[in-house]
C-alpha positions in Angstrom: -74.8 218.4 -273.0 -75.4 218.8 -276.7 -77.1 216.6 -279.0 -73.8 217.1 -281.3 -71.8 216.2 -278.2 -73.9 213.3 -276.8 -73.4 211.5 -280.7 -69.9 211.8 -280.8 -69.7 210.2 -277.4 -72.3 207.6 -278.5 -69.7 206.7 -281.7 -67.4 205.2 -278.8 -70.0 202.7 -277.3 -68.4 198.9 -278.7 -71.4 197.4 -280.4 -72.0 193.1 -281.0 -68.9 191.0 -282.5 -70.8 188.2 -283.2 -74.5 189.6 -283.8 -77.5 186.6 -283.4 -80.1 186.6 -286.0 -82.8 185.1 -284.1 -82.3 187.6 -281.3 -82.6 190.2 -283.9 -79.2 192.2 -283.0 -78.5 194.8 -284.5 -76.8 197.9 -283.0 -79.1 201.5 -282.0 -77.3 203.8 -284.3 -75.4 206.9 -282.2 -77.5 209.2 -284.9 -80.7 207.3 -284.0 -80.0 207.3 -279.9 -79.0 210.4 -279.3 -81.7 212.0 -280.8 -84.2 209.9 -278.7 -82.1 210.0 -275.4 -81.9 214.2 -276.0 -85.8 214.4 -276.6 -86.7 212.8 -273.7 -84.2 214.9 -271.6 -84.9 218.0 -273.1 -88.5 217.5 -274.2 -90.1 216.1 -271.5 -87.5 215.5 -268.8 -87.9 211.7 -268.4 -84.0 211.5 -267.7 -82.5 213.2 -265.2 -82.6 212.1 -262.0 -85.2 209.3 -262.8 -84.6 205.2 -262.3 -85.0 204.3 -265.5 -85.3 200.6 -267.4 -83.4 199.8 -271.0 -85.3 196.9 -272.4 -83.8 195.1 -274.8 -80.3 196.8 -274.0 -77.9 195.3 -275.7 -74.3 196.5 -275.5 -75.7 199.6 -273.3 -75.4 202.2 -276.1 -79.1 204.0 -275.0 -78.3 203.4 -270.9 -74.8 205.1 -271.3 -76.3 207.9 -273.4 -78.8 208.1 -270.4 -76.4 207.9 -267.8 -74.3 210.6 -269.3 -77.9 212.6 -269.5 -77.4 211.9 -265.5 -80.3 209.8 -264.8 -80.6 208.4 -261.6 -79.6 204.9 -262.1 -80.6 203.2 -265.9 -81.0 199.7 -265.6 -79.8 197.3 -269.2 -82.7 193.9 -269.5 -81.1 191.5 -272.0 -80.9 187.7 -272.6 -77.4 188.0 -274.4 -74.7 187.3 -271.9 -72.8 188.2 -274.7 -73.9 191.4 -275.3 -73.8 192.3 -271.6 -70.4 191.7 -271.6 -69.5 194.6 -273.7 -72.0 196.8 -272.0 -70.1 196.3 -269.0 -66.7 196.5 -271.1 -68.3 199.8 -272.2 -69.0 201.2 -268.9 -65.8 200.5 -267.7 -64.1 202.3 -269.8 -66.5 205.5 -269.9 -66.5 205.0 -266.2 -70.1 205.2 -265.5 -71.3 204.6 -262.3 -75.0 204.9 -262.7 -76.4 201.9 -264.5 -76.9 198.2 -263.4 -77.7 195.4 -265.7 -80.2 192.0 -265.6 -79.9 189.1 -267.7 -83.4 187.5 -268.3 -85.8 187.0 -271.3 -88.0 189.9 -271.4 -90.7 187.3 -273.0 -91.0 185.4 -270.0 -90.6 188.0 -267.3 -93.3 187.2 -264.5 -96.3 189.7 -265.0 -95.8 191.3 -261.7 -91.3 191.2 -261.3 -90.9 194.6 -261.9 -93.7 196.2 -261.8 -94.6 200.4 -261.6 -90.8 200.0 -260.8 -89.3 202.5 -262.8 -89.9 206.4 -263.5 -89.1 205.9 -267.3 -88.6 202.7 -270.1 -86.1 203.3 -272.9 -85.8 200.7 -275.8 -85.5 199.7 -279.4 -87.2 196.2 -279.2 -86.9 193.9 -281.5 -88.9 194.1 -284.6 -90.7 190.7 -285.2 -89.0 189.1 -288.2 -90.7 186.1 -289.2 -89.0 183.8 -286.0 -90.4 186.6 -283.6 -93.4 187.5 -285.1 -95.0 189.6 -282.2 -92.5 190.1 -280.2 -92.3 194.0 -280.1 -95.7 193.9 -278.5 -94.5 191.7 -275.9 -91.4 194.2 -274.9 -94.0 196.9 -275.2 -96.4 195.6 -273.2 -93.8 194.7 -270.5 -92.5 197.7 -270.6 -96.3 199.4 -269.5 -95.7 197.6 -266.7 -92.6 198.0 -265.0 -93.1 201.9 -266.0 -94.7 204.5 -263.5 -94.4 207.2 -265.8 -93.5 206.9 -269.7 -92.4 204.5 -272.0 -90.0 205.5 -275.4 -89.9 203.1 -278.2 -88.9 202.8 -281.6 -91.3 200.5 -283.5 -91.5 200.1 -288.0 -93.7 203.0 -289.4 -95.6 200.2 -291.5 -96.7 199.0 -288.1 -98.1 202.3 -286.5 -101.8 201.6 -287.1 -102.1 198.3 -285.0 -99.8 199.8 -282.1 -102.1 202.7 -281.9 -105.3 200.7 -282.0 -103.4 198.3 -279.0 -102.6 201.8 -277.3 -106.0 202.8 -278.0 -107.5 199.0 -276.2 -105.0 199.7 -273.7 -106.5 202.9 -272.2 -103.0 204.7 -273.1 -101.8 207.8 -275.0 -99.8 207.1 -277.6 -97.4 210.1 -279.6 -95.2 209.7 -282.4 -92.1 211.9 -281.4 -90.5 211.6 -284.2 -90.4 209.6 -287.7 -86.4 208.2 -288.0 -84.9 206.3 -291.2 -83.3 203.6 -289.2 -79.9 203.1 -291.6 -79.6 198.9 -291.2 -75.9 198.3 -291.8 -75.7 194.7 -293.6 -74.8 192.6 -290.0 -75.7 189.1 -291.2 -74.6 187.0 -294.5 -77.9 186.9 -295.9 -78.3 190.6 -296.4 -77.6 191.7 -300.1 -77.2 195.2 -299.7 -74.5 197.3 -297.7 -77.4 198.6 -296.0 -80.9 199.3 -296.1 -83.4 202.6 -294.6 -86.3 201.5 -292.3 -89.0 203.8 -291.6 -89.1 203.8 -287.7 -91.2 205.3 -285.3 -90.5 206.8 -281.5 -93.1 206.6 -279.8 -94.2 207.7 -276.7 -96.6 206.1 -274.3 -98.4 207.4 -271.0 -101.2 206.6 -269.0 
């Protein structure tokens, strides 16, 4: 499949109705997950075939990308019962057979629950406004666990120094795949502006 091809399926995936603030919802972009989902397929074949864990998942948009990159089985991790609902709304109606979904707080997940579970971790955590300050760390360091083999993530740029010195106390590798603008469409009343570019990073991490 092409990355062209694997957006404009991508455009289709139903996103949050009611977006929560302190749950920091806001929607992958198709640009933004295609382009991760196609790197790790193509780049370094952490995709096909492989079990593979979507923290943080949301309505599904970077486990149906996977799925359609014929992973093995992608399994979605949320909180949001909400947002689970139209993930499984969304797989119905690409009729995808290869994903499963959990609902539980990836904050308090016991240490050991999932652990070296999965080939390959895929997620856009959330960032750590001020009510979750810390909390990508959290995900990421979650995510080192249940993962046998890499973990993707999208992180700010501005933050890149104190992931790579965690990576660094961690005893992992850390690679920036790619720098993104991450195009944050206004989703909550506060915002000002129609919408607003974050530097982001994908990272990569192996051990």
């Amino acid at each position: 499949m092409k990355l062209k091809e694997l957006e404009s399926c991508l455009q289709q995936v139903d996103t949050f109705e009611e977006p929560k603030i302190l749950l920091e919802q806001y929607p992958t972009s198709p640009h933004i997950a295609a382009c991760m989902l196609y790197t790790i397929h193509n780049t370094f074949d952490d995709i096909k075939g492989k079990l593979i864990a979507d923290l943080g998942c949301g309505c599904g948009v970077l486990s149906i990308g996977a799925a359609m990159l014929d992973a093995g089985l992608c399994v979605g991790f949320d909180i949001d019962e909400d947002a689970l609902d139209i993930f499984k709304r969304n797989v119905e109606e690409f009729e995808i057979s290869n994903t499963d979904l959990v609902q539980c707080d990836m904050c308090s997940l016991e240490a050991d629950a999932y652990s070296d579970k999965f080939d390959t971790v895929i997620m856009n955590p959330p960032f750590g406004t001020k009510h979750n300050q810390g909390i990508d760390m959290t995900f990421l360091k979650t995510a080192l666990t249940m993962a046998k083999g890499a973990v993707y993530s999208l992180h700010k740029s501005s933050t890149r120094g104190h992931i790579q010195k965690k990576a660094n106390d961690w005893g992992l590798k850390m690679e920036v795949v790619a720098e993104l603008r991450y195009d944050l469409p206004a989703s909550y009343k506060f915002h000002k502006k129609k919408s607003v570019d974050i530097h982001v990073d994908f990272l990569r991490f192996s051990k």
